[in-house]
C-alpha positions as CSV (number, residue, x, y, z in Angstrom):
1,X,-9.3,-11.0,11.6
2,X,-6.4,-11.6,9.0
3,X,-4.1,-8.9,8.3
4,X,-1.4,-7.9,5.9
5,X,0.9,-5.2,6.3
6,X,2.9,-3.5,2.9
7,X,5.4,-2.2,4.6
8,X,8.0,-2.8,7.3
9,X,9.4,0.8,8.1
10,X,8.3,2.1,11.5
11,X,4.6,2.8,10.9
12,X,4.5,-0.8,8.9
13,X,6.2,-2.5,12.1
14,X,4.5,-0.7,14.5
15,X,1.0,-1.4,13.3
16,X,2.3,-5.2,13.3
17,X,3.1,-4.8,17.0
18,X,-0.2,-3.7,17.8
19,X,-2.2,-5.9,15.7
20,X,-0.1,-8.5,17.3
21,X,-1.0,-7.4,20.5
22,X,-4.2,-7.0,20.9
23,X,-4.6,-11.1,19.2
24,X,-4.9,-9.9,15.5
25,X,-3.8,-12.2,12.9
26,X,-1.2,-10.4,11.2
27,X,1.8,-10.6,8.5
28,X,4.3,-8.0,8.0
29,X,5.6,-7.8,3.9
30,X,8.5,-5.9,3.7
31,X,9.8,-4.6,0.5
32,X,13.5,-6.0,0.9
33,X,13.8,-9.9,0.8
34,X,16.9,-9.0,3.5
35,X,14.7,-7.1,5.5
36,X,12.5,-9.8,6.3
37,X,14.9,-12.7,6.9
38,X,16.6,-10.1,9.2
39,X,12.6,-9.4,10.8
40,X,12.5,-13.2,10.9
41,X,15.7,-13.9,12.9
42,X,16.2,-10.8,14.8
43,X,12.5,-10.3,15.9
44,X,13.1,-7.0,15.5
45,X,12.9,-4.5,13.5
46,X,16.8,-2.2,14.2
47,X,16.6,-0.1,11.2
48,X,13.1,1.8,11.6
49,X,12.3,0.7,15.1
50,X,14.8,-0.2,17.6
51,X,14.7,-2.1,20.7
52,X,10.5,-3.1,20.0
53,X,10.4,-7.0,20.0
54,X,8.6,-8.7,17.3
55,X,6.0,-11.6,19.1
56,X,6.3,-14.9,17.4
57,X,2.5,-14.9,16.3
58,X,3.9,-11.9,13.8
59,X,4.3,-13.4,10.4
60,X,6.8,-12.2,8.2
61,X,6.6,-13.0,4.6
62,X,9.4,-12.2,1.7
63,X,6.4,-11.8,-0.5
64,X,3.1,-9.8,-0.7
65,X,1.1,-12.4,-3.2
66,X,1.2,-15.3,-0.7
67,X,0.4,-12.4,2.3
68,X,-2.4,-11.8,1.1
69,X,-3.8,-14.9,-0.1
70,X,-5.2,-14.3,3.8
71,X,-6.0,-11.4,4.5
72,X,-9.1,-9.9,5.3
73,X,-7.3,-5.9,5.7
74,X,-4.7,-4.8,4.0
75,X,-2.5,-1.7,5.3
76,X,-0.9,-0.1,3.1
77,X,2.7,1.1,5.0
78,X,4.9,2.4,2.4
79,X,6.8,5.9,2.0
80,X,4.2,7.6,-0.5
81,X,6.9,7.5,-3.3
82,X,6.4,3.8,-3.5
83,X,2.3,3.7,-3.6
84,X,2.5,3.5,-7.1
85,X,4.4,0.6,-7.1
86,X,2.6,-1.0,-4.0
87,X,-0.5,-0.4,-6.0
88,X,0.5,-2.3,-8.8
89,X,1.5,-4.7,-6.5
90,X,-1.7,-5.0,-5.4
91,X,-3.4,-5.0,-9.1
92,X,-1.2,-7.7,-9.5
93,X,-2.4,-10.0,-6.4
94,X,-6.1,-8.9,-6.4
95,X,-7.0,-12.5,-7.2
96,X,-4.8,-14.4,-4.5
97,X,-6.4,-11.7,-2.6
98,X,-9.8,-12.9,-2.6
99,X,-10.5,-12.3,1.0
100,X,-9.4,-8.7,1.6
101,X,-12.4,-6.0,1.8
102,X,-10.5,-3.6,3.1
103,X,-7.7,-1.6,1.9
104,X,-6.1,1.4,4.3
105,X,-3.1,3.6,3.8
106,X,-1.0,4.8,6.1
107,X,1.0,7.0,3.7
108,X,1.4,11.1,4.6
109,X,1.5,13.1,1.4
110,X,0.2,12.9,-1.8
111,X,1.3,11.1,-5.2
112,X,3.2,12.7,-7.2
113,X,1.9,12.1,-10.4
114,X,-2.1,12.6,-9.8
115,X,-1.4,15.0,-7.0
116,X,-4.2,12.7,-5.2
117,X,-4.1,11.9,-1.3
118,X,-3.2,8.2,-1.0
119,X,-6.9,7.5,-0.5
120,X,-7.9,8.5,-3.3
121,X,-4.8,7.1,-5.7
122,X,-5.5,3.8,-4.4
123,X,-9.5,4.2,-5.0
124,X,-8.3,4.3,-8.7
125,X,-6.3,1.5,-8.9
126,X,-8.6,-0.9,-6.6
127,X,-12.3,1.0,-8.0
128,X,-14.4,-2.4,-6.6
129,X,-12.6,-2.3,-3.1
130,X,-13.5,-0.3,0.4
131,X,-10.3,1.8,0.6
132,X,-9.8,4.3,3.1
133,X,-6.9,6.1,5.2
134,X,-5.7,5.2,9.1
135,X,-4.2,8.2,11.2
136,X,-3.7,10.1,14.0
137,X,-1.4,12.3,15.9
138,X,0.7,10.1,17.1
139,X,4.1,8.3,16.2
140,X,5.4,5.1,15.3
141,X,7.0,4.2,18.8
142,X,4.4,5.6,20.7
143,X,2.1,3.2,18.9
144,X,4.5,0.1,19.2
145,X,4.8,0.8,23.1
146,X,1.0,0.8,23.2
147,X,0.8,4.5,24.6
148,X,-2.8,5.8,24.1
149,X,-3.1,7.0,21.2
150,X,-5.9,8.9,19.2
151,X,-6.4,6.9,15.8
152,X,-9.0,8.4,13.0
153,X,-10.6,5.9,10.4
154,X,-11.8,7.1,7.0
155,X,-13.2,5.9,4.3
156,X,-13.9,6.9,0.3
């Protein structure tokens, strides 16, 4: 399976490293063009995740529209005061992204302007899409050093 990851902070990079692991497909799209040519020749991410190697079968991309020209899942990995503008992001690509039947967030919170769980702000934006939110009590590093981890799965 393809996947596409919005987001390159811990829960973004670690959700690479595990895709990655377990034979997954996957690019990483950060939201800083010198975050990912610093992903790219580093192969690692030292601002949100320290010391947790990237594998070379990680993509990184500088930008979401050809990332998702791919993908079959999209995870949604930013800080929940930029879903609004990772949404639109999203509006904006829905075409390249012709492939992806699956949209998850992996935002805490809620939106500020609809007071809506991430979920159910991205439901809005993408009405014809399976959206639904990936969590669990568990943290980024855990998750990038495969410790077991409990992970729930739902979906609007």
């Amino acid at each position: 399976m393809n996947f596409c990851i919005l987001g390159a902070g811990a829960w973004g990079t670690a959700m690479a490293v595990h895709l990655g692991r377990n034979g997954q497909s996957t690019t990483l799209v950060p939201r800083r063009y010198e975050q990912a040519l610093a992903l790219t020749s580093q192969r690692e991410n030292v601002l949100y995740l320290p010391g947790i190697h990237l594998d070379n079968q990680i993509q990184i991309a500088c930008e979401p529209k050809p990332a998702l020209m791919e993908a079959e899942v999209v995870l949604i990995a930013c800080p929940v005061a930029g879903l609004a503008e990772t949404a639109k992001t999203l509006e904006e690509s829905l075409e390249s992204a012709w492939r992806a039947h699956t949209f998850l967030t992996l935002c805490k919170g809620w939106e500020s302007e609809t007071s809506l769980p991430p979920p159910s702000f991205l439901k809005t934006r993408l009405p014809e899409r399976l959206v639904g939110v990936l969590s669990g009590p568990n943290n980024a590093m855990e998750v990038a050093e495969g410790k077991p981890a409990a992970i729930v799965l739902a979906t609007e």
